[in-house]
N, C-alpha and C positions, 0 to 999 in steps of 0.2 A: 386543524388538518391542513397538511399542506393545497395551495390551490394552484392544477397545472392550468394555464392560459392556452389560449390558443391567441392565433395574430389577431391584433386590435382589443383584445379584450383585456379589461385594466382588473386590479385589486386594490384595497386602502393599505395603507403600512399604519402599523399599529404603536412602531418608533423610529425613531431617527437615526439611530446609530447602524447600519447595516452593515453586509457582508455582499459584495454579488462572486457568486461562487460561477466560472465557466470550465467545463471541460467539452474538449471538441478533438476531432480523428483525428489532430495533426498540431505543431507548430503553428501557432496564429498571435498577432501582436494587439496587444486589449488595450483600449483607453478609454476616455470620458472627457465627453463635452459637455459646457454650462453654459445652455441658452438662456433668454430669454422666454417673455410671454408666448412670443411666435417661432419660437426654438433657432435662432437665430445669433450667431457668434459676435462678440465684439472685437474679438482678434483672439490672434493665435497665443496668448495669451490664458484665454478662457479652455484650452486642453492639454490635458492628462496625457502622457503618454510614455514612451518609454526612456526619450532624451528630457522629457522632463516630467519625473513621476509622482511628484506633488505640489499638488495645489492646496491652500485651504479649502479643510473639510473630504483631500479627496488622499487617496494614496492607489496608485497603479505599481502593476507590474513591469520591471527595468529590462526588459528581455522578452521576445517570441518563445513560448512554451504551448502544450497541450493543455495545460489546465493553469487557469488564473483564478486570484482573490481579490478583488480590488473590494478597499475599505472607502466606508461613503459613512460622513457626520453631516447629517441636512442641517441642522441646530447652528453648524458653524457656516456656511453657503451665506455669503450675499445676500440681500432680500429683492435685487434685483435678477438675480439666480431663480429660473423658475422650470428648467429642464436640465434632467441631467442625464444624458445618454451616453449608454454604454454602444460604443464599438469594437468590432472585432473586422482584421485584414489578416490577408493570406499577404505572405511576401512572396518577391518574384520567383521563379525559378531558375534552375542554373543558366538557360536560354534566354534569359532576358524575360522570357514570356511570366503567364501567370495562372495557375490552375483554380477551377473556379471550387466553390462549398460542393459544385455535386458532384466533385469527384471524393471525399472523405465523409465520414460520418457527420453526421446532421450533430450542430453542435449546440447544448443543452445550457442555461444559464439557470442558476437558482438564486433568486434573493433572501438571504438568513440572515437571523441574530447572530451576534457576534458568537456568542455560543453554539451555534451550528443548527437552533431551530429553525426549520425551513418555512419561511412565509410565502413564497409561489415560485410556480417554475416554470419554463415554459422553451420546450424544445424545435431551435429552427428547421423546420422541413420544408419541402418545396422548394429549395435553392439549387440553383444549377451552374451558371458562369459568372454568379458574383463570386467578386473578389474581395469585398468589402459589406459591410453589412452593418444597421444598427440594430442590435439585439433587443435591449428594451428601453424604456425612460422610465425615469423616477420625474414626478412632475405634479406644482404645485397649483391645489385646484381648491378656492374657498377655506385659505388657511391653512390644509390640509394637502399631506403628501399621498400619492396612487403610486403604484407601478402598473405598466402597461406595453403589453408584449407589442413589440413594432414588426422585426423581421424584416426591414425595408433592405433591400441588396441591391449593389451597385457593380454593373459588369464592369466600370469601368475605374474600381479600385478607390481605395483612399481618397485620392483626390476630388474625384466624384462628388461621395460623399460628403466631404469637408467645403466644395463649393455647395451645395445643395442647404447646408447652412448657413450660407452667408458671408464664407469665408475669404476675403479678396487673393488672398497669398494661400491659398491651398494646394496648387500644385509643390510650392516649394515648401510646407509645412509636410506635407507628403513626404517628400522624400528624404528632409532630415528624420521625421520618425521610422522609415524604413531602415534608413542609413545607422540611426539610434539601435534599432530591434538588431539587425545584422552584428554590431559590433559587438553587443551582450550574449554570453552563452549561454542557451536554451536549458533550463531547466525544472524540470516539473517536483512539485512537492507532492510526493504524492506516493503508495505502498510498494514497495518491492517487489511484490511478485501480480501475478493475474488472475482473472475469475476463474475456477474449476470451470473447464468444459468450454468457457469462453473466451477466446487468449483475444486480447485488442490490435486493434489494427495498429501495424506497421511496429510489435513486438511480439516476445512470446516465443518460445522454444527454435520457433522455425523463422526468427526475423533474419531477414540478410544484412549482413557487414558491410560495410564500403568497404575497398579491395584497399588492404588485401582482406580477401574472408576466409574464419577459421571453418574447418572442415564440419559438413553436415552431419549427426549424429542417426543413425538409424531409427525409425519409431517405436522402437520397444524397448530403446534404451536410453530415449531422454527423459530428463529428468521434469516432474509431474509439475504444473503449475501448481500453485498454492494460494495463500487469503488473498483476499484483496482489502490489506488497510489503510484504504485511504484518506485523502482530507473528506472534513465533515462531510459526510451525504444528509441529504434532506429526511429529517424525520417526519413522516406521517400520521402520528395516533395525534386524538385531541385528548385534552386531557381528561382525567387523571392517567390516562395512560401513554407511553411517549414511545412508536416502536417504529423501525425504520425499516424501507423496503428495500432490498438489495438493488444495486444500482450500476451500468457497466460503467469501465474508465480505461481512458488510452494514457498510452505513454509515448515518447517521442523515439523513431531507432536512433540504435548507440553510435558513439564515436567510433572512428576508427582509427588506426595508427596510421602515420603519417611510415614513406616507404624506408627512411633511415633509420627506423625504428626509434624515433623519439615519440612521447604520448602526445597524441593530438586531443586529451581528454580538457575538457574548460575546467578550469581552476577557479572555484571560491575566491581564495587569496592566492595568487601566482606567486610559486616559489623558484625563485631562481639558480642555478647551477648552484650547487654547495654551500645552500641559504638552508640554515635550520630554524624552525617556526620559534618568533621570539628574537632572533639572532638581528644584528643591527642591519645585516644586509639582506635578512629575510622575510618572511610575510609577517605579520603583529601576532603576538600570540594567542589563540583562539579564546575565546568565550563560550561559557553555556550560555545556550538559550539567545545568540543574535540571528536566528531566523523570524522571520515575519508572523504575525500573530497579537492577538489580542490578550492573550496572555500566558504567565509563563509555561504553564505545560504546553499549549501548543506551539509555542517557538521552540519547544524541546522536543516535541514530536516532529516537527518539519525540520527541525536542524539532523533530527536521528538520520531520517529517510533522504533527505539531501546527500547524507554521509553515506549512505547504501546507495546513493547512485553513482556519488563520485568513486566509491570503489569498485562498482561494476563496471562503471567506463573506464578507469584505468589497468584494472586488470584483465578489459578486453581489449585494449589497445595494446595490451604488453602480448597477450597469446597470439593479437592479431600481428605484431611484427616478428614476433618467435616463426610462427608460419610461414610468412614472409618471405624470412631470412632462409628457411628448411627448402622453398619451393627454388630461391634462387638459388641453392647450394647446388640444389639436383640439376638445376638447367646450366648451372656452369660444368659440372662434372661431366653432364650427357656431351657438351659440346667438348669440352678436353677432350674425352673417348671417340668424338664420335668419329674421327680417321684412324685406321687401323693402323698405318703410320705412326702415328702419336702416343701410340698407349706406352711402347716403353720409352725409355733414355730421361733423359735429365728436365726435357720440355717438358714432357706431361708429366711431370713431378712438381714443379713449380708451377705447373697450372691447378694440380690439385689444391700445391699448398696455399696459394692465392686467393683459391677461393671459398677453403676453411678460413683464412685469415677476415676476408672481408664479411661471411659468416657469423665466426666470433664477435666480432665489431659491432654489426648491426644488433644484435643478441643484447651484448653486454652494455653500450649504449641505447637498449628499450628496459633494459633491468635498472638502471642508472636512475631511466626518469620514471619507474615501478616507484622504484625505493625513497625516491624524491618525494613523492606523492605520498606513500605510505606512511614515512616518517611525519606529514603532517595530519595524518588521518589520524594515528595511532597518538598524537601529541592532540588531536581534539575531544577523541573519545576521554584519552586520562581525564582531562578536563568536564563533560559532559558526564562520563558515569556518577561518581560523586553526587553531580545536580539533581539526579529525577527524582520523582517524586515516589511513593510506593506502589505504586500502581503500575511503571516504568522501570520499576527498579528490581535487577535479581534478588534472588533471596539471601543472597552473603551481606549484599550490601545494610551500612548501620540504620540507613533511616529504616528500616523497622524495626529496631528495638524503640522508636518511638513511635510506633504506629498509632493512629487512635481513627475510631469509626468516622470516613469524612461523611459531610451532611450533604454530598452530593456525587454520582457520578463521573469520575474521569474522561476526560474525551476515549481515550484506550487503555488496553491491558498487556503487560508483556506477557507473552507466548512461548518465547523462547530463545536463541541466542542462532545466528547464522553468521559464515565464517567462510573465506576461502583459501584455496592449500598455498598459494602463494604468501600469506600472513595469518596463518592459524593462529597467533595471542590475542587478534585486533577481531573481540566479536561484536556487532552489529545487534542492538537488540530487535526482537522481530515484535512489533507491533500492531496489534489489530483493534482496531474502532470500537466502539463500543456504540450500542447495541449491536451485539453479535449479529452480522447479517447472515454468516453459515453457519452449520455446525462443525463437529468435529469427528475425526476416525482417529487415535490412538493406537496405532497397527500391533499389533503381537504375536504377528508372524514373521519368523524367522525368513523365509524367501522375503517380504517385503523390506526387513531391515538391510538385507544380504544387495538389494540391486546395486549397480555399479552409479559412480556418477554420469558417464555416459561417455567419457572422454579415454581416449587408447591407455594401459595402465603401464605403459612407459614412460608416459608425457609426463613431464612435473608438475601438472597442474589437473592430472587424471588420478592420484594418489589419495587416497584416504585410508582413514584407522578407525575400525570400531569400539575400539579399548580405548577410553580417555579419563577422568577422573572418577567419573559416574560407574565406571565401572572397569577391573583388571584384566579382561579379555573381553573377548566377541562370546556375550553369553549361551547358555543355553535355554530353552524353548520353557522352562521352568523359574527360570529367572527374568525371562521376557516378560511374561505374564505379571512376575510381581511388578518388576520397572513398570509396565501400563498401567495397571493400577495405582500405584504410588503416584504416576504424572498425570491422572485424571484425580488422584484428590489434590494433588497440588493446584494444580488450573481452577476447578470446583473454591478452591480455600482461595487462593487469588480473586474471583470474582466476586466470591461474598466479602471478600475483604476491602475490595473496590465500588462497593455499595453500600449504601446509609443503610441503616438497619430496617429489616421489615420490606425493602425492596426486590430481594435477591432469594430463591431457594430451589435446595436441591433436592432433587426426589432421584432412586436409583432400582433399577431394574437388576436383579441377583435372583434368575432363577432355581440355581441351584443352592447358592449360599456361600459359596466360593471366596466371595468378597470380603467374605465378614472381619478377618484382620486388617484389611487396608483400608476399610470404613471404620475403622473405631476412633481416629483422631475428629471425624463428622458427628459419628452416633453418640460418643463421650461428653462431647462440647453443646450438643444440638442443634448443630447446625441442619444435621438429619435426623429429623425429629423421632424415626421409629425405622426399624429394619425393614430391609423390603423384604416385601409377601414372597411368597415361595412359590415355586410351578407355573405351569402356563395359569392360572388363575391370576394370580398373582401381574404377571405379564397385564391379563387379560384389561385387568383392573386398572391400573395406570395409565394404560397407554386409551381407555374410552375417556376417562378423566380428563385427561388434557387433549383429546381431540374435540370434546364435549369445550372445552375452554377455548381453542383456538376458533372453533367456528362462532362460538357465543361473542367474544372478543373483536372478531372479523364485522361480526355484523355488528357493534355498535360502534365501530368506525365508519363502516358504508354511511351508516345511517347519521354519523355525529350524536350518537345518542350510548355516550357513554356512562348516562348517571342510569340509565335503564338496563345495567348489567344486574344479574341476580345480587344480593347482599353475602352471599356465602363464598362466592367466588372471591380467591383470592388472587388479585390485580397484578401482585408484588411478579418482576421475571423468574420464568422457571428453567432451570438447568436439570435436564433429566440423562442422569448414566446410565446406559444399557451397556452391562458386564455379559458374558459369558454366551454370547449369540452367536450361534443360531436358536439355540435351547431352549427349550417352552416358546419359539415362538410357530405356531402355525399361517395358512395363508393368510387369515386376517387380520393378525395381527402385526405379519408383513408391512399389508397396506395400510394399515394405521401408521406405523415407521414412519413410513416415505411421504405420507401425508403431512407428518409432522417437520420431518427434514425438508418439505417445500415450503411449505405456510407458514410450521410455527416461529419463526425467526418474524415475520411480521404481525405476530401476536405477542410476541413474548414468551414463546417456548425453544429453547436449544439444545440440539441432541448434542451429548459427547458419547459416541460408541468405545468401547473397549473391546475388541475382535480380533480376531486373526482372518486375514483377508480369504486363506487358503481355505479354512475350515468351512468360511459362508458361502463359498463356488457351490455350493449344492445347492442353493436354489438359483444357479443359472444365470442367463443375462436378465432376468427379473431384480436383481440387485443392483445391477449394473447402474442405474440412474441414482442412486440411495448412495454409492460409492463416491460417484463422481459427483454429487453435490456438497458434499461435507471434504473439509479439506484436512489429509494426513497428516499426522504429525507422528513421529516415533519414539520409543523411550529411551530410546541409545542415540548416540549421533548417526547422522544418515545422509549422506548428498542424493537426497532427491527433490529439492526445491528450488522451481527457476524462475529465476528473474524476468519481468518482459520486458526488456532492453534488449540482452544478447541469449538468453538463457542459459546462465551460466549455472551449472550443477550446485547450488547452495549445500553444503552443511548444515546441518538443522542439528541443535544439540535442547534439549528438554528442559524443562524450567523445575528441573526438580532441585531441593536443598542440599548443600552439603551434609555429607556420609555424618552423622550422628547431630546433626541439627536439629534445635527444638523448636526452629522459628518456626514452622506453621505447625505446630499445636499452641505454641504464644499467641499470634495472632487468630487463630479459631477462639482461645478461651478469652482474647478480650472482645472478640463479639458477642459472644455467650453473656459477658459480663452488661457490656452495652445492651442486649435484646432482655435480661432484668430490668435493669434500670428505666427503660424504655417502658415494661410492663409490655412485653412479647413474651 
């Protein structure tokens, strides 16, 4: 079980190899010192930081971001190495000045296995006008390494700090790491979109642009936050059970266009005017999998989500100078007009044309360096899709014609595919963590498929279609239904698919029976072992079952006393689909539901509902909390998923197979075959 600290309270580390995971409200520049006995530097030499981000045994992060990973091998440290502290600095602000930790969220550090098991954590509160701060130390005590929450803040910034160890040149070690963090561009590894219900500070639907900024969307027509999958969050259960608690996370706001309408978005590998990726005068050709990471699916996970940020900063740097360019159009025209003198003859004709011309210009010189950028996104992805693994990977893609049962858990699972109208071929795969920390709503109502992306639907970048391969038009409310279904077994076949065998299963709520065709690829193979019961009994039955599990569950984590579970309970995670709701469900079993969509995600139980949002308004703003914790997903494409950068109206397209594919009844029947062999 994870252990949170509070200040001055230590933990033992049980290995060497770690991870220290930070995320904090804001932009902040992370390093590591290596003292001594009496935590004391030998020169500037002995720190990590961002102008010089390895040491042996150590790796930091190269750039000021919201969320760092910094890797730590004690095995390989010095033996004269006997502290090793993690810090974290705010950089100046645009006045020279410096805002201190209490103005942003209190910011959290976890130290984990390379694998993302969380060994303690410990979040700093109580900070006000420090600008600087050391989070924690790893520090050797009788052979043996501890972590030990410090929280020591310094108002008077880096320097501070780094004299405070012994540092003789710490004002000037200061400021080349400052000078370091500034010239690197900020960015965070980290999920696409924000918490249901909790959007982070300084993103999220309603974040502001640096000017120029694209116009405010009304609130009922922006588009809905969505998962938050992020890097590894700290799991919780001991074992034999391993189940993680939802967790929040910020992102940094977006770029903005610079006012000639070139991208001012930071570039990976900077590609130069009329450098194509590869090209002798242009950036190297991409690689899968050269993001940071201990291995390779998580460089492939953080290279994805890198790739979803740099296309949201660039395509909000492009809408932000298209704006721009529109607002100066009007302010030249208002002013040619605005003497009554001027409106006719030959002047205010050439004042018109002058300032369509420099209009055009600024437009078509921000699509320039769109397309600049594009063309290397869409030449990384070629490169990256191919890579992933099955777990990552659509369902056309070959690596599952060789799929076989893996003997462990994937860091995530893909979800689905997100896309914007400015490069509808270049999609984005949408990945979410694993252990499911939400559940899911599969919408099957025609109003919720129909909402707009949010944006005027003249703009070019306010445009969508709901006719795309999945399907030959914007279906009907009869065909909706099937698509949900078909993309709740596909999800359901995905996640058993991405777990060892005997770890993963589904149980499904059909009180009418409705289901029974688009369960038969489950019920055939056995992945669903017996049909579900009929009526609200039926209902009744399931849903005490796994509330009777999540509380039993619940308490033999409180307690660490996981081998004191009953022997009947089955431990393995539960994915339960509730089809056909509201029906056969009464009040109580209402709040069993919502019970389950708060808690079961840190027991091991996840709802996937199949609903129509329209149909369940009959019980009221009583739903309303059950709604907005499980995050939507549609079975047609849909722009209603935002980013917390800028909140750009994502396209969400469904992870379901192409139109006559066997490949998830393939992969269901070679689990069936694995769960024999196995003797399940």
């Amino acid at each position: 079980m994870t252990a949170e600290l509070v200040r001055g309270q230590n933990h033992p580390l049980d290995r060497t190899r770690v991870e220290i995971r930070i995320v904090a409200g804001g932009p902040v520049v992370a390093g590591v010192t290596l003292g001594d006995a009496q935590g004391r530097l030998p020169g500037a030499e002995s720190v990590a930081h961002p102008g010089a981000p390895r040491l042996t045994g150590i790796e930091v992060p190269g750039r000021a971001a919201a969320e760092h990973r910094i890797a730590v091998d004690l095995d390989a440290l010095s033996a004269a190495v006997h502290r090793v502290s993690v810090l974290l600095a705010l950089a100046p602000t645009g006045s020279g000045g410096r805002s201190g930790f209490g103005a942003v969220a209190a910011p959290s550090v976890a130290v984990t296995a390379p694998d993302g098991t969380a060994i303690a954590g410990y979040t700093l509160t109580g900070l006000g006008a420090e600008s600087a701060v050391v989070a924690v130390e790893l520090y050797r005590r009788q052979g043996a390494w501890k972590v030990r929450a410090v929280g020591q803040g310094y108002a008077d910034g880096l320097a501070a700090l780094l004299r405070d160890q012994g540092l003789p040149q710490a004002a000037e070690l200061a400021a080349a790491i400052e000078g370091a963090a500034g010239q690197a561009p900020a960015r965070t590894l980290r999920a696409p979109v924000a918490a249901h219900g909790a959007e982070p500070p300084g993103g999220g639907p309603d974040a502001a642009v640096d000017h120029p900024a694209p116009a405010r969307t009304p609130a009922a027509d922006r588009p809905e936050p969505a998962a938050d999958p992020s890097p590894p969050a700290a799991p919780s259960g001991g074992a034999p059970i391993d189940y993680r608690h939802p967790k929040r996370h910020t992102a940094p706001a977006p770029a903005a266009a610079a006012p000639d309408g070139t991208s001012a978005v930071p570039r990976r590998t900077p590609a130069p005017p009329g450098g194509a990726p590869g090209a002798p005068d242009g950036p190297p050709p991409p690689v899968a999998g050269d993001a940071a990471g201990w291995s390779m699916d998580e460089r492939l996970f953080n290279q994805i989500w890198g790739m979803f940020e740099d296309l949201a900063r660039s395509v909000a740097a492009y809408r932000s100078a298209a704006d721009f360019a529109d607002a100066r159009l009007a302010k030249e025209l208002d002013h040619a007009l605005a003497d009554p003198r001027d409106r006719l003859g030959t002047a205010a004709d050439a004042a018109r044309a002058a300032a369509r011309d420099k209009h055009a210009a600024l437009v078509a010189r921000a699509r320039e360096a769109l397309d600049r950028d594009l063309a290397q996104l869409v030449a990384e992805s070629e490169v990256v899709e191919p890579a992933l693994p099955p777990a990552f990977a659509r369902w056309d893609n070959p690596v599952w014609q060789g799929y076989r049962v893996p003997p462990e858990p994937p860091m995530a699972v893909r979800l689905g595919d997100l896309h914007l109208p400015e490069v509808p071929h270049l999609r984005i795969p949408m990945l979410v963590r694993l252990p499911l920390e939400r559940g899911l709503w599969i919408d099957s109502g025609r109003a919720a498929v129909l909402r707009s992306g949010g944006h005027p639907p003249e703009r070019e970048y306010g445009r969508r279609e709901l006719g795309s391969a999945l399907t030959d038009g914007p279906p009907d409310e009869a065909e909706l239904r099937r698509l949900a279904l078909e993309t709740a077994v596909a999800v359901a076949a995905r996640l058993l698919a991405s777990h060892p065998v005997g770890d993963f299963a589904v149980q499904v709520i059909d009180p009418g029976g409705a289901a029974a065709s688009a369960l038969a690829p489950l019920l055939e193979t056995g992945a669903l072992p017996e049909p579900p019961a009929p009526g609200a009994a039926g209902v009744a039955t399931v849903l005490e079952a796994l509330t009777r599990r999540v509380d039993l569950v619940q308490m033999a984590l409180r307690h660490r006393a996981a081998d004191a579970l009953p022997p009947d309970l089955d431990t393995a995670q539960q994915l339960l689909i509730v089809h056909d709701f509201p029906h056969g469900f009464d009040d109580r079993a209402l709040t069993r539901l919502r019970y389950l969509a708060d808690e079961g995600p840190s027991a091991g139980v996840h709802l996937l509902m199949v609903a129509d949002r329209d149909r369940a308004r009959e019980y009221g703003p009583l739903l309303d909390p059950l709604w907005r914790a499980l995050l939507r997903i549609t079975p047609v494409p849909a722009a209603h998923l935002g980013d917390p950068w800028v909140g750009h109206a994502w396209t969400y397209e469904p992870p379901l197979a192409p139109k006559g594919s066997q490949v998830v009844r393939q992969v269901l029947d070679r689990l069936a075959e694995a769960r024999r062999a196995d003797g399940c």
